[in-house]
C-alpha positions in Angstrom: 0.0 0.0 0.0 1.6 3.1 -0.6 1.8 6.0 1.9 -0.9 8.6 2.6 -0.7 11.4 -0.3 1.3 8.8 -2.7 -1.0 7.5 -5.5 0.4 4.2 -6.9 0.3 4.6 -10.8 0.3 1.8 -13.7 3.3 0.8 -14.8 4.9 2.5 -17.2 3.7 6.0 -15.6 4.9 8.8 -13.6 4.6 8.5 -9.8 3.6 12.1 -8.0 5.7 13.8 -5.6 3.4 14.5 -2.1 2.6 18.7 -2.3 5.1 20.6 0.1 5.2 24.2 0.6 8.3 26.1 -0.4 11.2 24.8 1.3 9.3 23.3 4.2 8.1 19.5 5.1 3.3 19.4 4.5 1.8 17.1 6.9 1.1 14.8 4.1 4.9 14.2 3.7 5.3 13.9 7.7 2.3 11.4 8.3 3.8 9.5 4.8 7.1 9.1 6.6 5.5 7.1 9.3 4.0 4.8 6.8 4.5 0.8 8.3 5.4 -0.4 4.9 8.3 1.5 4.8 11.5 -1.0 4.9 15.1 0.6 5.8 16.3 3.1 3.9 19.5 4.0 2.9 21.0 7.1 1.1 24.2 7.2 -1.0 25.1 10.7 -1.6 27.5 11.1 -4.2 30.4 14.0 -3.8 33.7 13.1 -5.1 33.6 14.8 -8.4 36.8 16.9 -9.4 34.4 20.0 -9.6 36.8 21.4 -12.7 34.6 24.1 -14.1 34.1 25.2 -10.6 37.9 26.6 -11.3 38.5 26.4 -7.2 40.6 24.8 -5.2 37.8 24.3 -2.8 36.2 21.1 -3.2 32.7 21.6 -5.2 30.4 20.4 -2.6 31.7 22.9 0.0 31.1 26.1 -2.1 28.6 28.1 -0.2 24.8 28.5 -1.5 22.6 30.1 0.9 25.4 30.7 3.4 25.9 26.7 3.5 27.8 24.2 1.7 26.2 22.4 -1.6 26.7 19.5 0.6 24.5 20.5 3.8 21.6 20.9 1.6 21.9 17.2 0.4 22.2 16.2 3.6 19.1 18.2 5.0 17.0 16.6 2.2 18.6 12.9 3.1 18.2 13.2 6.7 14.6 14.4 6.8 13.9 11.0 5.4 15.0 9.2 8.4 17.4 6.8 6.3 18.7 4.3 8.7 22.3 5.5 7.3 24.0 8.3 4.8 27.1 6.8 3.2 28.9 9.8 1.5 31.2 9.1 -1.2 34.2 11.7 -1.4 37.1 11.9 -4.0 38.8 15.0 -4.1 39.4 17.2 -1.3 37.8 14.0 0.7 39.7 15.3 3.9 38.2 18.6 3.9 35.2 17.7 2.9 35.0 15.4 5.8 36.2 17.8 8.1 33.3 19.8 7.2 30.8 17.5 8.1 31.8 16.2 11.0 28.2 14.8 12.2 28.5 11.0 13.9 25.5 9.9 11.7 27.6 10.0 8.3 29.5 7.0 7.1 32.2 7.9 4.0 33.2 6.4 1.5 36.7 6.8 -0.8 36.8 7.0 -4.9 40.0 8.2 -5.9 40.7 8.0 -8.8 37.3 8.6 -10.0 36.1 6.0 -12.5 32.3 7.9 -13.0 28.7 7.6 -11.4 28.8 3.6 -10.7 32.1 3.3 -9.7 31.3 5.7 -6.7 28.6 3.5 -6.0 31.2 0.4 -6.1 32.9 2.2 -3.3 29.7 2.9 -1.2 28.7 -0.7 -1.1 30.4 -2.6 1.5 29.0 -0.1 4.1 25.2 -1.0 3.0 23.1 -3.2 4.3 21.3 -5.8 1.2 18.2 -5.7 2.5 16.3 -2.7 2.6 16.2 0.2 0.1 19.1 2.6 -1.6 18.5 6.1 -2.6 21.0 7.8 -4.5 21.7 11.6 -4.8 24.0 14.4 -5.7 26.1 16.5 -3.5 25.8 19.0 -6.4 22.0 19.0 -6.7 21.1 20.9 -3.5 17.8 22.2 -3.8 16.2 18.8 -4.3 13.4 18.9 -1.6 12.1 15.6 0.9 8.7 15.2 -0.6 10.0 14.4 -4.2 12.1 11.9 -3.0 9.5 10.3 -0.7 7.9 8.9 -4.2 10.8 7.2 -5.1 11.8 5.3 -1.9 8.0 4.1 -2.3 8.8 2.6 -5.1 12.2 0.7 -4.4 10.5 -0.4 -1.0 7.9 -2.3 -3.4 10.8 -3.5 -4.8 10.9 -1.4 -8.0 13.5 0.8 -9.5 12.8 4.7 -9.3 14.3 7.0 -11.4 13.9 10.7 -11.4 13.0 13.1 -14.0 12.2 16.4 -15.7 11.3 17.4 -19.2 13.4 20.5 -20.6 13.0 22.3 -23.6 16.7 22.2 -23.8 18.1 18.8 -22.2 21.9 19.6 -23.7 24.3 17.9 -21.2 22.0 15.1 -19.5 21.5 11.6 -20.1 18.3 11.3 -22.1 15.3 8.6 -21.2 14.6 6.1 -23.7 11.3 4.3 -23.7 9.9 2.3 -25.7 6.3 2.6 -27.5 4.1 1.8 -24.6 6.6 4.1 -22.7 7.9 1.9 -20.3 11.7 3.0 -19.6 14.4 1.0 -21.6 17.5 2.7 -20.8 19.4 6.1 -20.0 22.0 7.5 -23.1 24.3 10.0 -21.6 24.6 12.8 -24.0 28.0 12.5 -25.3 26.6 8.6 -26.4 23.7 9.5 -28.0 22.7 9.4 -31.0 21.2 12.6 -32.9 17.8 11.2 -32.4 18.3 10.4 -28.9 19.6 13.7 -28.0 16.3 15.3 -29.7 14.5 13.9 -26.5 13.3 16.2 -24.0 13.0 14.0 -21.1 16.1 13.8 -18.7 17.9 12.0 -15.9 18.5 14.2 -12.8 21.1 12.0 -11.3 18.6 10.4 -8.9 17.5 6.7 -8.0 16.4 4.5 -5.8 16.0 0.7 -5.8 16.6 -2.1 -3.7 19.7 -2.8 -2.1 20.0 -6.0 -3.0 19.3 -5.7 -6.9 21.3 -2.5 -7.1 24.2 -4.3 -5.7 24.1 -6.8 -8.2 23.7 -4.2 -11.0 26.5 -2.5 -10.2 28.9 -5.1 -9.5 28.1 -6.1 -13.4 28.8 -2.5 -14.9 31.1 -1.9 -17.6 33.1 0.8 -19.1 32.5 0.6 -22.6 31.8 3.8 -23.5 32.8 7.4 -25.2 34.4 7.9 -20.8 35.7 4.7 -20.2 33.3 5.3 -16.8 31.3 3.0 -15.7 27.8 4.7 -15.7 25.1 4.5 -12.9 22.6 5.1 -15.7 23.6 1.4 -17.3 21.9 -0.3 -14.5 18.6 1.4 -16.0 19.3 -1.0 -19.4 20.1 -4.1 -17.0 17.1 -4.1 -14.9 14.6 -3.1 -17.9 16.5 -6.6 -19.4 15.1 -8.1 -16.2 11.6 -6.7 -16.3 11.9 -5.0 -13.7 9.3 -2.3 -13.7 11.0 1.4 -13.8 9.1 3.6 -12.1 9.5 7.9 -12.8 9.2 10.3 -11.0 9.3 14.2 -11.6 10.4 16.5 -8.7 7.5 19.0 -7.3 9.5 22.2 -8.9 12.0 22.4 -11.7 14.2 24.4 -9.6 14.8 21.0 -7.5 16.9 19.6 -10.1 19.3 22.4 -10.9 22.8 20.5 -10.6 26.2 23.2 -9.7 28.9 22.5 -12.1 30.4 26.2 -12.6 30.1 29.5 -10.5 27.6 30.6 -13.4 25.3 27.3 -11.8 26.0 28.2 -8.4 24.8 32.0 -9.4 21.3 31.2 -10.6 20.9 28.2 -8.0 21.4 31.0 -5.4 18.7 32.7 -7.5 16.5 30.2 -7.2 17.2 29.4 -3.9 16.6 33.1 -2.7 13.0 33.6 -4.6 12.0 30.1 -2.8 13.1 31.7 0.7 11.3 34.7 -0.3 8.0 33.0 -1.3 7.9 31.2 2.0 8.1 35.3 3.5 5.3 36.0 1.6 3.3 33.1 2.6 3.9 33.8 6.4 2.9 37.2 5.2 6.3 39.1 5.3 6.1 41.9 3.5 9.1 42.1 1.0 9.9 45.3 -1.2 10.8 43.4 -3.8 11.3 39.3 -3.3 14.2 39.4 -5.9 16.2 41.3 -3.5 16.9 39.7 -0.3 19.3 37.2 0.6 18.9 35.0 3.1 22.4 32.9 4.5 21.1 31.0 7.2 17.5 30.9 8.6 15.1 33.8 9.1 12.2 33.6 11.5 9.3 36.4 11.6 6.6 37.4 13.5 3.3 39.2 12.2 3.5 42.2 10.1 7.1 42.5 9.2 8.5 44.6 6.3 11.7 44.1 4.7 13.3 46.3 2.2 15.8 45.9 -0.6 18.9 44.5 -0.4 19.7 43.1 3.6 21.5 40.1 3.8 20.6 37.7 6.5 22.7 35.7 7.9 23.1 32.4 10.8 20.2 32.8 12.8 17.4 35.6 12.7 14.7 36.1 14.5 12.3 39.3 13.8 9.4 40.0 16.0 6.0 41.3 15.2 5.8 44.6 13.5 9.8 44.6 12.9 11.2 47.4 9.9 14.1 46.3 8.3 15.4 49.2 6.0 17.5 49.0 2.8 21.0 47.9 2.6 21.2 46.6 6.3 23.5 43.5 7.4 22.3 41.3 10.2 23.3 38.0 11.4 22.6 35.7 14.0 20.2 38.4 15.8 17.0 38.9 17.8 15.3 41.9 17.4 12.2 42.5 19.5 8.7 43.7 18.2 8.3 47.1 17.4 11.8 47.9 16.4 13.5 50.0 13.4 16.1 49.1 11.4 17.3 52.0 9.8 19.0 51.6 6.3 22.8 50.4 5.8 23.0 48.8 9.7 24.9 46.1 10.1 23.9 44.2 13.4 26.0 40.9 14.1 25.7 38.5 17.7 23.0 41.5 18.8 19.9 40.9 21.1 17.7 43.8 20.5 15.0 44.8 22.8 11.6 46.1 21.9 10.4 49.7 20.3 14.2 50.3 19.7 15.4 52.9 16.4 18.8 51.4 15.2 20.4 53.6 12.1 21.0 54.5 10.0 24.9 53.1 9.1 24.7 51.8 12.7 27.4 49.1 13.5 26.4 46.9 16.4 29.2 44.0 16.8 28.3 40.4 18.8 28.0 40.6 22.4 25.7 43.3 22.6 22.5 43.5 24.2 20.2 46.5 23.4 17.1 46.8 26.4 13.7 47.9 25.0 13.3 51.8 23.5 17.3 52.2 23.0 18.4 54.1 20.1 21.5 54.3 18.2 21.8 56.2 15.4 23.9 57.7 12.5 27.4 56.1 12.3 27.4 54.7 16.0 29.5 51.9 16.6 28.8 49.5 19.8 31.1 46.6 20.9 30.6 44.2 24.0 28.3 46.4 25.7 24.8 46.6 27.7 22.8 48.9 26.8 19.6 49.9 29.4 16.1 51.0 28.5 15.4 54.5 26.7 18.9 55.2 26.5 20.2 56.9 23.4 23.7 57.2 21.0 22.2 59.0 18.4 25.3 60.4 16.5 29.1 59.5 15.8 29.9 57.5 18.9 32.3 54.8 19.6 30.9 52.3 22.6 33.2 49.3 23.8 33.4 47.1 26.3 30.5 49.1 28.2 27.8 48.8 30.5 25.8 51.8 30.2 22.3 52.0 32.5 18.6 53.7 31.7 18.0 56.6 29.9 21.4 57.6 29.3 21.8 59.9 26.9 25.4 59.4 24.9 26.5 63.1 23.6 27.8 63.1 20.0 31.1 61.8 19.7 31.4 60.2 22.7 34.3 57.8 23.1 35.1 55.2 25.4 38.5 54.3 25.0 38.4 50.6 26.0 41.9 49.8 24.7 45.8 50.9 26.8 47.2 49.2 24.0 47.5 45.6 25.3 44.2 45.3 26.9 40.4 45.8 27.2 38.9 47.0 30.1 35.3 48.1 31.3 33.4 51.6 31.4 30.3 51.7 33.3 27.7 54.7 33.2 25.1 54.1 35.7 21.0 55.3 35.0 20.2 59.3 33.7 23.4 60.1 33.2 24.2 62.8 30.6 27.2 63.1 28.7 28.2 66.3 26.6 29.4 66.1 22.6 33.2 65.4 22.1 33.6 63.7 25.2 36.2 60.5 26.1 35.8 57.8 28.8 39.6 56.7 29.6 38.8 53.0 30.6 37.9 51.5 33.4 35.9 53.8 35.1 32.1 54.6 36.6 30.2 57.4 35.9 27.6 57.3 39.1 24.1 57.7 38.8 22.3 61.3 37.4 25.9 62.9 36.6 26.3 65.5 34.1 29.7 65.4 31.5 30.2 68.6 29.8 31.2 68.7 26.8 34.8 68.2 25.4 35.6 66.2 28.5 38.3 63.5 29.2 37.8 61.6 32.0 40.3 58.9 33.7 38.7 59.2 37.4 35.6 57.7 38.7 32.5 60.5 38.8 30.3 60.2 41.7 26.6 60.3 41.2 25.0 63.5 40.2 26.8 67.1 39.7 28.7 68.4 36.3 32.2 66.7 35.5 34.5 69.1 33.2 37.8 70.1 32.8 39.2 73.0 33.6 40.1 75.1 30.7 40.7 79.1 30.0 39.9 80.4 26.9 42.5 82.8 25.3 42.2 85.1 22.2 45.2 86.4 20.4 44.0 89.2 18.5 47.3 90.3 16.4 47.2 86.1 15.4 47.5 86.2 11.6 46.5 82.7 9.6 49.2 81.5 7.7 49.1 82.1 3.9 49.9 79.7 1.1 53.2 80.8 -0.9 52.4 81.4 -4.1 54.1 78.7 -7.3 56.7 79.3 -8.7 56.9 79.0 -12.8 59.8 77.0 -13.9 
């Protein structure tokens, strides 16, 4: 029986992927995974190609999309499967690839030299179990979601082999489906074997399969290499078990997107693309409001409350979280944030490792570094940097201000240019400004030392001493005016 949301076709016919929203797992594809006539499963991802129009030295599968590696989106897809195990198969750059991905539920596999698709199978073998089911993906195919996979490991479980496809207008580069009149699946002609008819065919292999382990093993084991490569070819076990009668089920992925492989940083550009209008869609659903959903980028994950409004151009990045009724302006950086309901983002701020209070106004060109915690109704405005500091309630840094390694109280109001020179050269130390105090414009704070409650700092004042609570703290300084004083004069050039 298959799983709830899975319709079991004829033979010969497609097989539907269960509906999902964008980038996120329906309840049909959770209450499917639960289904009792599920057998093991295990995934084979494959990620030891060379990666040679990637023109890197970084191995392919680590290049970031989304602010993560190629290879963590694989894995996201294969683990929300529950497979009983993930058996990665490495190549080049194995070592760092592995130190990537350093999870205890991976097992790895070595294929070095690389001999093509079935030969890194070969390798993956020994660690499988026969019984149960394989699945087999690409480490450089990341936007492949859960629920069009689930269709396939329906299908091996009944003891079928799954393939998985998409019709292009322009197929150029992939291995073409063969079928024959009834349409049942014969084989798969990889496009530098194909004949000029084949390659007219608009129907494609996206690299993915699943089957039984057992049968897959033999098919393998049984590949050749006589071909254009001199590889042996996954795609040949497609021939073999057709041979069998084996029926060869298909299945098309829910959006083409899914199926966009990375093979050059022009494929890693518009998979970013893609990934980033997904991410936005999902916004839009949740009813984010988005200036324009072609310009955001999301590295990481972005959570939002009600009534949020983003506009052009922020990056987000590690771990966000907006609460209801947040403004993001134009241009801003933030990463790994919280930013309570009610706040402002001004344009071009760049928040990092910040908790942010509620009803705060941060910006414009604001730099607010990790380690910072902002209390409800602060504000910190035009070209105000803040480092390692507490903030209190209502207090403000409106303009010009450089605060580090600070604790400052409530409604404190930070006069423009305020410094608060944290550093003697070797190391930080502490400057603490206790509730209502008032600091004048121009003013330094020579580290560590306490400003007590309610005092007053004129303006243009260095201070290197603890000031006790309440009273006006300034240096003493005369004022003197030289009238006869004359302002130098340029000397006029010389012609040579």
């Amino acid at each position: 029986m298959p799983p709830p949301g899975i319709q079991r076709m004829p033979d010969c016919s497609a097989i539907e992927a269960g509906e999902i929203g964008a980038f996120g797992l329906s309840f049909v594809f959770r209450a499917a995974l639960t289904h009792p006539d599920f057998v093991s499963l295990q995934i084979v991802i494959l990620a030891a190609g060379l990666g040679k129009r990637m023109r890197s030295e970084l191995p392919k599968v680590l290049h970031p999309l989304g602010g993560r590696p190629l290879l963590a989106h694989v894995l996201d897809a294969a683990r929300a499967l529950r497979p009983a195990r993930i058996v990665v198969v490495v190549g080049h750059g194995g070592g760092q690839v592995r130190a990537a991905f350093p999870q205890p539920d991976l097992q790895w596999a070595i294929q070095d030299p690389p001999h093509g698709t079935g030969h890194a199978v070969q390798q993956a073998l020994p660690l499988l179990d026969p019984e149960g089911s394989v699945l087999v993906l690409n480490g450089d195919v990341p936007l492949i979601q859960p629920a069009s996979l689930l269709p396939l490991r329906e299908a091996a479980d009944a003891g079928r082999l799954a393939i998985q496809t998409q019709v292009l207008v322009d197929a150029t580069g992939y291995g073409r489906i063969v079928r024959d009149v009834a349409g049942c699946v014969l084989r798969i002609v990889e496009h530098k074997d194909a004949s000029a008819d084949e390659r007219k065919i608009g129907e494609m292999y996206t690299g993915i399969m699943a089957a039984p382990a057992a049968s897959l093993a033999r098919w393998v084991g049984a590949l050749s290499n006589h071909n254009e490569q001199g590889e042996y070819y996954l795609t040949d076990v497609i021939a073999m078990a057709a041979a069998e009668g084996v029926d060869i089920a298909t299945a098309h992925p829910a959006h083409q997107r899914e199926m966009k492989g990375v093979n050059s940083k022009a494929q890693l550009a518009d998979a970013e693309r893609a990934l980033q209008r997904a991410l936005a869609d999902a916004l839009l659903e949740r009813g984010v409001t988005l200036a324009d959903p072609a310009r955001i980028d999301i590295r990481g994950t972005l959570d939002c409350g009600r009534d949020v409004t983003i506009d052009i151009n922020t990056v987000f990045g590690g771990h966000v979280e907006l609460g209801n009724r947040v403004t993001i302006g134009a241009h801003c950086v933030i990463r790994d944030c919280r930013i309570g309901e009610d706040t402002v983002v001004q344009p071009f701020t760049h928040l990092e490792g910040v908790i942010v209070g509620a009803h705060c106004d941060l910006g414009p060109f604001a730099h607010v570094h990790p380690d910072t915690e902002l209390a409800d109704g602060v504000e910190i405005g035009n070209f105000v940097e803040v480092k390692r500091s507490r903030i209190g309630a209502g207090s403000k840094a409106k303009h010009l201000s450089y605060i580090g390694d600070a604790t400052i109280g409530r409604n404190v109001n930070v006069g423009a240019g305020l410094i608060t020179c944290n550093y003697d050269g070797a190391n930080k130390h502490r400057t603490v400004i206790e509730d209502e105090v008032h600091t004048g414009s121009a003013t330094q704070l020579v580290a560590p030392v306490t400003i007590g409650k309610g005092a007053t700092i004129a303006a243009g004042t260095t201070i290197w001493k603890d000031v006790p609570p309440g009273g006006l703290v300034a240096n003493e300084k005369r004022q003197q005016t030289r009238p006869e004083w004359k302002r130098p004069v340029k000397k006029p050039k010389r012609n040579t």
